[in-house]
C-alpha positions as CSV (number, residue, x, y, z in Angstrom):
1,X,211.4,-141.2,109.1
2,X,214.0,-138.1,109.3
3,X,213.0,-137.2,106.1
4,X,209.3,-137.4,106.8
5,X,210.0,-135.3,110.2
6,X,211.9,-132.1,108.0
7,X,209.0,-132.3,105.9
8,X,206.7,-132.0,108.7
9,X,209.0,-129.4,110.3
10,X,208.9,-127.6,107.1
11,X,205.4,-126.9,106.7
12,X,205.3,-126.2,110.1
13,X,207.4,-123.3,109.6
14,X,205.8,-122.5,106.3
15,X,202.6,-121.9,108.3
16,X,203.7,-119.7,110.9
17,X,205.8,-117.7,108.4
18,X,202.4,-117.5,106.5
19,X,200.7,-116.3,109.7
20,X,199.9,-112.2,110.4
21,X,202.2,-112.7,113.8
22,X,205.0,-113.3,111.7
23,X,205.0,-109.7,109.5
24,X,208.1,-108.4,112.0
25,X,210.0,-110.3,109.9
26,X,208.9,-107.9,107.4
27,X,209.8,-104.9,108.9
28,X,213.3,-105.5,109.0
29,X,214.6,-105.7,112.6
30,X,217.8,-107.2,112.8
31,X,219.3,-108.0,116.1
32,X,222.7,-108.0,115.2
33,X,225.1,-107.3,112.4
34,X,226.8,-110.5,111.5
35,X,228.9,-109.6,108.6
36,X,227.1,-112.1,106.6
37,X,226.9,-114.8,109.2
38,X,230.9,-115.1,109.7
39,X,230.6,-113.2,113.2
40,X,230.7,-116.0,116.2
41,X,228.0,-115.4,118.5
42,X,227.0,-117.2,121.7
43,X,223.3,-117.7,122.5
44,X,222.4,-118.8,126.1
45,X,219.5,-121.3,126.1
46,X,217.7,-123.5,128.8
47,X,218.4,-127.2,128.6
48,X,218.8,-128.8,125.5
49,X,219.6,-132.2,124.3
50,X,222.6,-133.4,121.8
51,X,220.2,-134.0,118.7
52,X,218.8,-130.6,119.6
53,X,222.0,-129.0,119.7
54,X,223.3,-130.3,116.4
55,X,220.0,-129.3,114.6
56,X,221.3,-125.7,115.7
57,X,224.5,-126.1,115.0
58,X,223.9,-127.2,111.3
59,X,221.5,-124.3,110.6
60,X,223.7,-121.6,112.3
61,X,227.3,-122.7,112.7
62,X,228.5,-119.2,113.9
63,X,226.6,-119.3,116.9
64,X,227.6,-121.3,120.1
65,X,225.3,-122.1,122.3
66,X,225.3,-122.6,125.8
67,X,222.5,-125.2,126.9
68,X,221.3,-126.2,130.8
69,X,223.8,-123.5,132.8
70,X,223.6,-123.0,136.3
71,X,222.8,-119.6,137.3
72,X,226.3,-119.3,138.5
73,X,227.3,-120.4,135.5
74,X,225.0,-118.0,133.4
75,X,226.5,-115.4,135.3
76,X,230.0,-116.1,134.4
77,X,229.4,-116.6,131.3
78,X,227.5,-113.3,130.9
79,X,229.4,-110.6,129.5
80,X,230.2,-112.7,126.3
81,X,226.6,-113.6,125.4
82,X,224.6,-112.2,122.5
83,X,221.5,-113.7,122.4
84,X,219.4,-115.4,125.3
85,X,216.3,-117.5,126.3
86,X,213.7,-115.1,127.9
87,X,213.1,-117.7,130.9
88,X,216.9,-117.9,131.7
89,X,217.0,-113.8,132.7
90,X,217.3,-111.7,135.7
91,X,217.9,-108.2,136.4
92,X,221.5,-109.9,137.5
93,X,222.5,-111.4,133.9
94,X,221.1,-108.4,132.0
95,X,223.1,-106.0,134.0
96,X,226.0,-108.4,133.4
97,X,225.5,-109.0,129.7
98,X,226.3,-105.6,128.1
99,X,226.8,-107.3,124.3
100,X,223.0,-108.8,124.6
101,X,221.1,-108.2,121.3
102,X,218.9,-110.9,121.1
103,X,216.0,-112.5,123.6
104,X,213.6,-115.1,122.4
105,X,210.6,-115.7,124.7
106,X,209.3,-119.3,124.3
107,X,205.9,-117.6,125.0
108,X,203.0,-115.6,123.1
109,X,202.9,-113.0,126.0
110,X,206.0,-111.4,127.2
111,X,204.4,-109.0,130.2
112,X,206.2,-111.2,132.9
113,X,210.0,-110.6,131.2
114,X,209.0,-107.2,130.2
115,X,209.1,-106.4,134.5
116,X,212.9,-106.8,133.6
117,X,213.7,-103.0,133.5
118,X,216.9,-104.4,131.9
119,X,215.1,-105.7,128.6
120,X,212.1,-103.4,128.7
121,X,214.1,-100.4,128.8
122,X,216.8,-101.3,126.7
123,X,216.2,-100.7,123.0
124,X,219.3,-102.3,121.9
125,X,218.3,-105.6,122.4
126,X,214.9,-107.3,120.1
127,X,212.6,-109.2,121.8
128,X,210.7,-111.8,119.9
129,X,207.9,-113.9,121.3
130,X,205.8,-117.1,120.0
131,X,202.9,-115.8,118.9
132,X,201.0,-117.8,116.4
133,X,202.6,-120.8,117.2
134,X,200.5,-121.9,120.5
135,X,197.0,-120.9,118.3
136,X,195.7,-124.5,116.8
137,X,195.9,-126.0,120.5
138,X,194.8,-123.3,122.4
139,X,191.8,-122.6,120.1
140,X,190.8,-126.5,121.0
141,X,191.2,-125.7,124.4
142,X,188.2,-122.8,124.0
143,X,185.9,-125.1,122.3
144,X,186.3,-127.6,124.7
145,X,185.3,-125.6,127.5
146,X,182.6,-124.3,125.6
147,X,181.5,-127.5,125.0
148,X,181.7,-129.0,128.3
149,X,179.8,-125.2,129.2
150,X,176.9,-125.4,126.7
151,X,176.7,-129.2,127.1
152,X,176.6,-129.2,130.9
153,X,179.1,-132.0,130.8
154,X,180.5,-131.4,134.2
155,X,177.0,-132.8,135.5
156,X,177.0,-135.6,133.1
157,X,180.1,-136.7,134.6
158,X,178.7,-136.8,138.1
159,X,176.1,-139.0,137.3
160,X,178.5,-141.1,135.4
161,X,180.5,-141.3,139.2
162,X,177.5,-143.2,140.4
163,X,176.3,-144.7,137.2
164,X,173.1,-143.1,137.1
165,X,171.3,-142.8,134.2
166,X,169.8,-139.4,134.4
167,X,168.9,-137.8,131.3
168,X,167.8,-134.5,132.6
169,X,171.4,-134.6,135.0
170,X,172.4,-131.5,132.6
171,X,170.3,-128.3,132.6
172,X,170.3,-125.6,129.7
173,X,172.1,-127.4,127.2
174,X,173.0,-125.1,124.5
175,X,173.8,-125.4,120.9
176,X,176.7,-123.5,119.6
177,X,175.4,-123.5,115.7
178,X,173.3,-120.0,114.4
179,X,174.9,-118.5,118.1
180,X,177.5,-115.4,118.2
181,X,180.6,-115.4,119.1
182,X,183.0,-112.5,119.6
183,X,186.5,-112.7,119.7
184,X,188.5,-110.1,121.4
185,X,191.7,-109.7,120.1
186,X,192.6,-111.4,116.7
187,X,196.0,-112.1,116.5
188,X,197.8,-115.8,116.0
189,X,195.4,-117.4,118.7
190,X,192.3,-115.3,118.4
191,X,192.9,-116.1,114.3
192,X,192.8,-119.9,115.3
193,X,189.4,-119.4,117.4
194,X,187.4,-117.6,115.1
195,X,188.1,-120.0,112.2
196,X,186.7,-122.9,114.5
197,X,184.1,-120.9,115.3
198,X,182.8,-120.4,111.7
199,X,183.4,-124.1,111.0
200,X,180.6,-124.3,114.1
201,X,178.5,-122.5,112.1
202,X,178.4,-119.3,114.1
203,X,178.5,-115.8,113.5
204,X,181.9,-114.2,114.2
205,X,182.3,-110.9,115.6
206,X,186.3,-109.5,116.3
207,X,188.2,-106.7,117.2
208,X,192.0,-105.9,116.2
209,X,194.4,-103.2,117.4
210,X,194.5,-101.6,113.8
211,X,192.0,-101.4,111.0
212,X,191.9,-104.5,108.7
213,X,189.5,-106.1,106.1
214,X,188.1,-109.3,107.8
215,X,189.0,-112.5,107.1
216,X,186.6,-114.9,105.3
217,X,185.9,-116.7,108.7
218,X,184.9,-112.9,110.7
219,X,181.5,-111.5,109.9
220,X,182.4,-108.2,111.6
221,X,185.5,-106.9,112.4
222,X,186.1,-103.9,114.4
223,X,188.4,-102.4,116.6
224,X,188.8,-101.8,120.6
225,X,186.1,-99.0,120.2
226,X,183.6,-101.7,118.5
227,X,184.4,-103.4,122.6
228,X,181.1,-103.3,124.4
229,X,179.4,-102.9,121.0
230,X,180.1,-106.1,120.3
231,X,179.8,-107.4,123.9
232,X,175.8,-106.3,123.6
233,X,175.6,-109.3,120.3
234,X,177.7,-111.7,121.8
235,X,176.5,-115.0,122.9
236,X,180.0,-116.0,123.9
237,X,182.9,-113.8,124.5
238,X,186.6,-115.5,123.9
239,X,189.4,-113.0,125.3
240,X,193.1,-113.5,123.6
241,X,194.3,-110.6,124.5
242,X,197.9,-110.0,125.8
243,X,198.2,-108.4,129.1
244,X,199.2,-105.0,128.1
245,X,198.9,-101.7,130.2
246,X,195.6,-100.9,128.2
247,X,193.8,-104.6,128.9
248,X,194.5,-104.7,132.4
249,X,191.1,-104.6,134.4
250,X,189.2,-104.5,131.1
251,X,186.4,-106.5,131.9
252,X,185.6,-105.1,134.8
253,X,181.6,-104.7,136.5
254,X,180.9,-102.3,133.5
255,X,181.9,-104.3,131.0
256,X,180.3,-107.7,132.6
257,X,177.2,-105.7,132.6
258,X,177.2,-105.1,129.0
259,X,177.0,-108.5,128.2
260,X,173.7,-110.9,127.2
261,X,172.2,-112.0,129.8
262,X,172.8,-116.1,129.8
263,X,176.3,-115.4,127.6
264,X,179.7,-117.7,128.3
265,X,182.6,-116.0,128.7
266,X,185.8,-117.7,127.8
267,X,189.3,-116.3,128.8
268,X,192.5,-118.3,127.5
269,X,194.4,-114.4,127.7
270,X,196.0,-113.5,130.8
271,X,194.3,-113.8,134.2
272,X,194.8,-109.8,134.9
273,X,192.5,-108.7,132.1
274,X,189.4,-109.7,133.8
275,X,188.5,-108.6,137.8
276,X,188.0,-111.5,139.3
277,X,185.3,-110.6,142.0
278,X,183.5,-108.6,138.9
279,X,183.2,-111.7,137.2
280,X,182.1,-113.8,140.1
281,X,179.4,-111.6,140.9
282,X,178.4,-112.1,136.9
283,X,177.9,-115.6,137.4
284,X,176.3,-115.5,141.0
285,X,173.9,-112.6,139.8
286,X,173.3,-115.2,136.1
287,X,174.7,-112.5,133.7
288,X,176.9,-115.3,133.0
289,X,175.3,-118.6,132.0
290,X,179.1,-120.2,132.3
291,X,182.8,-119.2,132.5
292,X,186.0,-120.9,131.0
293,X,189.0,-119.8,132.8
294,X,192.8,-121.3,131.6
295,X,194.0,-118.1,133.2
296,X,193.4,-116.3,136.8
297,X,194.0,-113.9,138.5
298,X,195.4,-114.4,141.2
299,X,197.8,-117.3,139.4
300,X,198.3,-119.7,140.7
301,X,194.9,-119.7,142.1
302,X,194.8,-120.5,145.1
303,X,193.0,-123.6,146.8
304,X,190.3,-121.6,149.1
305,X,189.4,-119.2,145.8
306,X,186.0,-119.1,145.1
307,X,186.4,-119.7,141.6
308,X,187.0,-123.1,142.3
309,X,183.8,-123.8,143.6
310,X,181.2,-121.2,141.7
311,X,178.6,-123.3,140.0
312,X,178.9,-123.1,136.0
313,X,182.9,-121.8,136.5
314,X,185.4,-124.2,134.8
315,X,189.2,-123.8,135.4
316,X,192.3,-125.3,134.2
317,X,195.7,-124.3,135.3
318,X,197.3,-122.4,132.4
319,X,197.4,-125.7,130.0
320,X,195.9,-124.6,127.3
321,X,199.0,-124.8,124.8
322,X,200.4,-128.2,125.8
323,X,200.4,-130.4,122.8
324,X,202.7,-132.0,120.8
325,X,201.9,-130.3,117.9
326,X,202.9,-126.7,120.2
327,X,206.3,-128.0,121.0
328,X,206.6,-129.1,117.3
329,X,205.7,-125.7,116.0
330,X,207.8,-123.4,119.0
331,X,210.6,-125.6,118.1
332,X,210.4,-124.5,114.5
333,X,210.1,-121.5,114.9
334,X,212.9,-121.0,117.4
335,X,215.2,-122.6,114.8
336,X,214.1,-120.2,112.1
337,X,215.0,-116.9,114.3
338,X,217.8,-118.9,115.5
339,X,219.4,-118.7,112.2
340,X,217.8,-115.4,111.1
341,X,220.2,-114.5,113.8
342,X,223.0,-116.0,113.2
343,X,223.0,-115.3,109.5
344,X,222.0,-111.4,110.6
345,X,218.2,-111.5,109.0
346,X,214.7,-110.1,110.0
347,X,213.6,-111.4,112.6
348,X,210.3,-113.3,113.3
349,X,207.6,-112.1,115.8
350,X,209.5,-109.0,117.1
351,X,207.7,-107.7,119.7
352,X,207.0,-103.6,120.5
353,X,208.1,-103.6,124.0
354,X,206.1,-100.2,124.1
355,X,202.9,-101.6,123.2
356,X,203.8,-105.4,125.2
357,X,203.3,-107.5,122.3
C-alpha cells in the first residue's frame, strides 16, 4: 500500500509540474540561498500530524518545522522563521519575522494575504500559491451546476419531495453538445474546464493574459481585448479569473448586456469580479437563462440575500475544490516547494505580487 500511495503521489506531482501554472519554477526564483541544502531553516506551518511531519522531514532534513502554534506562540517564535503558511500571517508576525523568505499559500488566489502590506510590499520574500492543483475538482464543480442549470434539476428534485411524477416539472432543458462555451481566464482551472468542455462536444472560446497558440481542446483563443467579443458567441460564460485590481467589477451591467440572450453564466473565480445587483437584474430581466455561483460577493453571503432566492440562481458556499483528490494533489505539491526550499531550488507557482497571481 505505501508503495502504491508514492506512486500515486508521484504522478500527482508529475502532473502539476507538467501543468502551465507550474513555469515559475522555470524562471528561477529562489527563496533562499541554502548553501546547497546544509543551511537549517525553520518553516512555520498550520497543524500537521506525525506521518505528515516525517514525510517532510525525510525530503528536507535542514528545515524544522514548526506545526499547530498558537498565535502567541507564532509570535515568539517569529524572528527565527524563514518560511511560513500563508493562512498562519498577520501584519503582527510579518513585522516580527525580519528573516522571512518564503510564504506558501495553500490557495490558487492569493488577493486576501496580498492585503498584508507586510508580504505585498516586501519583495524579499516569494509568494507561491496552488494554482493548478484545485483544477480537476473545480472544473466538475462547473459542469455540475451546468447540468443541474440546463437540466432544470432543481425542479426535478421538488417533485421528487412529493413523489410526483411530472414530466414537464423542468422547463427549457438544454443540451450542452454543438453549444459555446467561453472560458475566461485559462490558467490551471480554466485549462481543466475547457478540456471537459470539448469532451461535451462544445465549441470553446478562451482568453489568457498573454498571447498563446490554443490548446487542442480551445477553438479560439484570445486575449482580455477578445472579452465582450467573445461574450456576444457565448452560450455559457465560466469566469476563473483571480481577483486582481483589473477583474474587479468586470462583469458589470455592460458586460451582462453583451451577453446572448438565454446564456448561463458560471462563476467558480472570486465573488468580487461580478456586481452582484448587475447580475441579478440579468436574471430578473431573462438575459440570463441561469447562474452558477461557488463565489459571492458579499462572502459569506448572507441569509436575507437575494441571490438565495432568484429563480434559476444556484449557489454553493465556496466548495468547489473539496475532494480528496485536491488535498492529495496540494499536499504534493507543498512537499515539492517544500524541498525546493530547503535544498535552495526554483520554486513552483511563484506568484507576481504586482499582477496578484
Amino acid at each position: 500500500m505505501t508503495t502504491l500511495l508514492r506512486r500515486r503521489g508521484a504522478l500527482l506531482l508529475l502532473l502539476l509540474l507538467a501543468m502551465p501554472a507550474a513555469a515559475a519554477a522555470a524562471e528561477g526564483v529562489v527563496a533562499l540561498d541554502t548553501a546547497g541544502g546544509t543551511k537549517t531553516l525553520t518553516y512555520l506551518a498550520g497543524r500537521l500530524d506525525e506521518s505528515q511531519l516525517a514525510e517532510l522531514k525525510a525530503i528536507a532534513p535542514n528545515v524544522t518545522i514548526l506545526s499547530g502554534l498558537s498565535t502567541e506562540e507564532a509570535l515568539a517564535q517569529a524572528a527565527g522563521i524563514d518560511g511560513a503558511d500563508a493562512h498562519v500571517l498577520s501584519d503582527e508576525l510579518l513585522a516580527a519575522a525580519p528573516n522571512l523568505r518564503f510564504v506558501q499559500s495553500w490557495s490558487a488566489g492569493v488577493d486576501t494575504y496580498l492585503e498584508l502590506a507586510g508580504l505585498k510590499k516586501n519583495d524579499a520574500i516569494v509568494l507561491a500559491n496552488m494554482a493548478g492543483v484545485h483544477g480537476p475538482a473545480i472544473a466538475e464543480h462547473v459542469f455540475a451546476l451546468l447540468l443541474a442549470l440546463t437540466r432544470d434539476l432543481p425542479a426535478y428534485l421538488d417533485a421528487q419531495e412529493t413523489a410526483t411524477w411530472n414530466r414537464d416539472a423542468g422547463t427549457g432543458l438544454t443540451a450542452l453538445a454543438g453549444r459555446t462555451m467561453f472560458v475566461v481566464g485559462m490558467g490551471g482551472i480554466g485549462s481543466e474546464v475547457a478540456q471537459r468542455a470539448k469532451a461535451f462536444g462544445m465549441e470553446v472560446l478562451a482568453t489568457v493574459r498573454s498571447a498563446r497558440p490554443a490548446p487542442a481542446y480551445v477553438d479560439k483563443m484570445g486575449t482580455a481585448a477578445d472579452l465582450d467579443r467573445f461574450l456576444a458567441e457565448a452560450d455559457v460564460v465560466v469566469v476563473a479569473l483571480p481577483l486582481t485590481d483589473e477583474t474587479r467589477g468586470l462583469f458589470d451591467a455592460g458586460r451582462f448586456a453583451k451577453m446572448k440572450e438565454g446564456s448561463y453564466f458560471v462563476n467558480i473565480g472570486r465573488g468580487p469580479i461580478v456586481v452582484t445587483d448587475a447580475l441579478l437584474d440579468a436574471v430578473r430581466l431573462g438575459r440570463l437563462a441561469g447562474v452558477g455561483l461557488d463565489v459571492t460577493d458579499p462572502e459569506p453571503l448572507p441569509a436575507d440575500h437575494p441571490l438565495w432566492r432568484t429563480p434559476r440562481v444556484i449557489v454553493t458556499p465556496h466548495v468547489s475544490s473539496r475532494a480528496e483528490l485536491t488535498l492529495e494533489r496540494r499536499w504534493e505539491l507543498f512537499k515539492e516547494n517544500l524541498r525546493r526550499f530547503g535544498a535552495g531550488e526554483p520554486l513552483v507557482n511563484v506568484v507576481d505580487k504586482k499582477l496578484g497571481y
